[in-house]
Each structure stands twice: as C-alpha cells, then as structure tokens.
C-alpha positions as a LaTeX table, in Angstrom:
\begin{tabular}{lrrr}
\hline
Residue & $x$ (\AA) & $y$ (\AA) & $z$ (\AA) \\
\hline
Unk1 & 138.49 & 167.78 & 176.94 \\
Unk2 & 136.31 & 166.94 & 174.30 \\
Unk3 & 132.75 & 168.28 & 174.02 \\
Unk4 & 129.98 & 166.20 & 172.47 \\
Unk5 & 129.97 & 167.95 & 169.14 \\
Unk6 & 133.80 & 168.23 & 168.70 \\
Unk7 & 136.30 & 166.04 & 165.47 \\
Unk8 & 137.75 & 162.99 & 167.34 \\
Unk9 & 141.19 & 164.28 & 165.74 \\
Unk10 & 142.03 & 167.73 & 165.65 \\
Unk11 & 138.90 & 168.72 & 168.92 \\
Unk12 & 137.58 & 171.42 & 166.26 \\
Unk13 & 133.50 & 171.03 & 165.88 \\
Unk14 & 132.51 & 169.89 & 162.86 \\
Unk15 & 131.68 & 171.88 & 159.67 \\
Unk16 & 128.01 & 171.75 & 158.80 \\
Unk17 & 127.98 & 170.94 & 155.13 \\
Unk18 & 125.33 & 173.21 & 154.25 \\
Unk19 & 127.34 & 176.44 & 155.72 \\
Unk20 & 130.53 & 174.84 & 153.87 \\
Unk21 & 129.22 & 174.79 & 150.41 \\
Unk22 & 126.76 & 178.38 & 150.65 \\
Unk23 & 123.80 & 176.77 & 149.68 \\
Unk24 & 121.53 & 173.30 & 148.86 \\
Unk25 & 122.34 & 173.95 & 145.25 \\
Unk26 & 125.88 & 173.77 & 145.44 \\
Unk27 & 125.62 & 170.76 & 147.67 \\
Unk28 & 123.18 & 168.62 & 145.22 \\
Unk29 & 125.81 & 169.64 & 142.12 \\
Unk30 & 128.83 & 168.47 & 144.01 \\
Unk31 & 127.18 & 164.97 & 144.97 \\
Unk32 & 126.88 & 162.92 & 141.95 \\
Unk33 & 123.44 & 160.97 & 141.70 \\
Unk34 & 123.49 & 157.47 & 142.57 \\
Unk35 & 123.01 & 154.59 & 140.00 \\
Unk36 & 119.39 & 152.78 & 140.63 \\
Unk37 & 120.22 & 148.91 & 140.42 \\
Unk38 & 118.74 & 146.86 & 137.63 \\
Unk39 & 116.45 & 144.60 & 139.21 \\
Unk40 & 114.68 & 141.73 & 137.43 \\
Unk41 & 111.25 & 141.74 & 137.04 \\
Unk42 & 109.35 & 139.39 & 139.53 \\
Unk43 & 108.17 & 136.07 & 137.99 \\
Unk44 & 105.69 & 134.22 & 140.10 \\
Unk45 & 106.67 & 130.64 & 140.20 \\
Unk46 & 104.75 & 128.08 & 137.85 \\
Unk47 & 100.86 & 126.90 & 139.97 \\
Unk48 & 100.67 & 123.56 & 140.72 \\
Unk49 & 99.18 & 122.46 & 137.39 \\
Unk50 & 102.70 & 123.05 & 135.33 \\
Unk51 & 104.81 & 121.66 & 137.68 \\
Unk52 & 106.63 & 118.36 & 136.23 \\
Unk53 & 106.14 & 115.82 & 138.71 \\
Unk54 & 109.27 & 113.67 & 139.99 \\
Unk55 & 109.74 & 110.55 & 140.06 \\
Unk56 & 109.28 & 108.62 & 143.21 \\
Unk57 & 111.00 & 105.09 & 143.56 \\
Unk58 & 112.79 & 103.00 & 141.26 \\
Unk59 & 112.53 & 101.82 & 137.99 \\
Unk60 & 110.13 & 98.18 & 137.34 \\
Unk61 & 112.98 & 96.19 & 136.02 \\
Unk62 & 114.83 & 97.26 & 139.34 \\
Unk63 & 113.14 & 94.73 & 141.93 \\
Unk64 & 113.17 & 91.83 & 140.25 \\
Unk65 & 116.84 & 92.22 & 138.43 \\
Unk66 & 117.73 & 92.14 & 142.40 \\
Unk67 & 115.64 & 89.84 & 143.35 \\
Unk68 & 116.98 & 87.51 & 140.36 \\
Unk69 & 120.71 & 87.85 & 140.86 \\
Unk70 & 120.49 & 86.83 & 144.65 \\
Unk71 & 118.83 & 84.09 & 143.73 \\
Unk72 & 121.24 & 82.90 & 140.92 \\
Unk73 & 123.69 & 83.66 & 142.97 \\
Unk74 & 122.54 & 81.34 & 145.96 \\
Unk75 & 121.32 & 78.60 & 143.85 \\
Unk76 & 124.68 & 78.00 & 141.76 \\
Unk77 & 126.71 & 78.09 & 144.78 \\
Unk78 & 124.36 & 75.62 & 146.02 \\
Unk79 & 124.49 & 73.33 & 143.06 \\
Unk80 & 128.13 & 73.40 & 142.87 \\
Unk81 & 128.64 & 72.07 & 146.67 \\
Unk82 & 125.94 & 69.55 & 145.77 \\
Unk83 & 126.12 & 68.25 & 142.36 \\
Unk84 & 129.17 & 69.89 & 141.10 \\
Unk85 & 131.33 & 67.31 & 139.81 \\
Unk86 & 128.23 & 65.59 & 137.60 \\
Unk87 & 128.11 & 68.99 & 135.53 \\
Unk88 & 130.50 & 69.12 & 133.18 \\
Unk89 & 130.16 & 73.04 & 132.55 \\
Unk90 & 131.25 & 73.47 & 136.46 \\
Unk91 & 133.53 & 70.73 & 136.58 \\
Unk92 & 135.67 & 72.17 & 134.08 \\
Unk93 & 135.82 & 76.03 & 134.81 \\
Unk94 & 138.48 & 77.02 & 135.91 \\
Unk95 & 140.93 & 74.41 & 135.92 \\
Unk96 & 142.99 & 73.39 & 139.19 \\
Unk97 & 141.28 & 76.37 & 141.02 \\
Unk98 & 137.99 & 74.91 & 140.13 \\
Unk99 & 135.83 & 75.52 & 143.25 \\
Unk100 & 137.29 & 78.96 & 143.96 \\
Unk101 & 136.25 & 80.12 & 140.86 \\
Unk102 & 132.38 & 78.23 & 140.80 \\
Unk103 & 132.23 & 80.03 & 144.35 \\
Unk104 & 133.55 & 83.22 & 142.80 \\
Unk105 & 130.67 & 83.13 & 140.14 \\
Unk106 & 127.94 & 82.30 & 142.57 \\
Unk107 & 129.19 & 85.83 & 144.79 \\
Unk108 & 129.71 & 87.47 & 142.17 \\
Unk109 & 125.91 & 87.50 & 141.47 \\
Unk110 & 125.18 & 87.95 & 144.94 \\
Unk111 & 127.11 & 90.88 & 145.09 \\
Unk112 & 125.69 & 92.36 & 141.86 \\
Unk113 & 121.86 & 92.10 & 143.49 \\
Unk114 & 123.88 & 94.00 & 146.61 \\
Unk115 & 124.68 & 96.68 & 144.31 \\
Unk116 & 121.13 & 97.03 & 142.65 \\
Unk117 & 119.66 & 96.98 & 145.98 \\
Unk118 & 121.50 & 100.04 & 146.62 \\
Unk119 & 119.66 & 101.78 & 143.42 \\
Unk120 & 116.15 & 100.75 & 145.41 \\
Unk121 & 113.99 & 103.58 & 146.82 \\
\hline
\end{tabular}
C-alpha cells in the first residue's frame, strides 16, 4: 500500500531536490532563468476631448432622394393608366409590350426609394 508521501509508479518516496543536488547553489545553476515577457507600455486611452465623433444618421441628400423616387415612381404609373395613350413618349416605349414596360419603369423607381430606405438611420 501506498503511503501519502510515496511515487505513484515505482511506491519509492520522493527525492527532495535539495538533498539530490548537495546544495541551493547547485540547484539555482542547473535551472536556467526564465525569460521576463516584453510587455507594452500602458497607453491611457485618448479623454473625451480627442475623440472623433461618429456619425449618427444618414446623409441630407438621403431622405428626400427616397422620398423623390417613390413618388416618381407612383405618379408615372399613375399617368400611364390614366393618360397614357395621349403621351407620345409612353405610348411608344416599348413597342408591343408597351404597358409592361411603362409599369416596369414606374416600379422600378419604387423599388429604387425601397433600396435607399434601407440606407436610412
């Protein structure tokens, strides 16, 4: 059986290092001296006063590009369906597939305003 101070492999008690080696001199020669680690030196970060502020929100030409396209959108769509065939400009995009492609100029604005909206903070 194993006593409390015995080698979990061979049962022997352990060596004592300093009996081992004769004396503390012998022991600090054989142990090579540990490398301190390079630390950095601490930098405090910048006060309030040098901070660069971020921006918050979205640019002034954002809102109303959005706002405008929507619009445009709606309001071609709207005069195609009601006046369409007096305008000559409408009446003659697009050739036999007139009124899909009016229709697919009229969402295609709406869906550019969709996309800027998406840009809005």
């Amino acid at each position: 059986m194993r006593g409390p101070l015995t080698c979990l492999f061979s049962g022997t008690p352990p060596i004592d290092v300093w009996q081992a080696t004769g004396s503390r001199k012998q022991k600090e020669i054989d142990v090579p001296e540990s490398k301190g680690r390079k630390k950095t030196p601490y930098t405090p970060p910048p006060s309030k006063g040098e901070r660069k502020v971020a921006k918050i929100g979205s640019p002034g030409w954002l809102a109303p590009a959005m706002i405008a396209c929507f619009v445009i959108g709606l309001v071609y769509i709207v005069i195609y369906y009601v006046a369409g065939s007096q305008i000559p400009i409408m009446n003659s995009i697009g050739g036999a597939a007139n009124g899909l492609v009016n229709v697919a100029i009229g969402f295609a604005f709406i869906i550019t305003g969709f996309i800027l909206s998406t840009k809005w903070k």
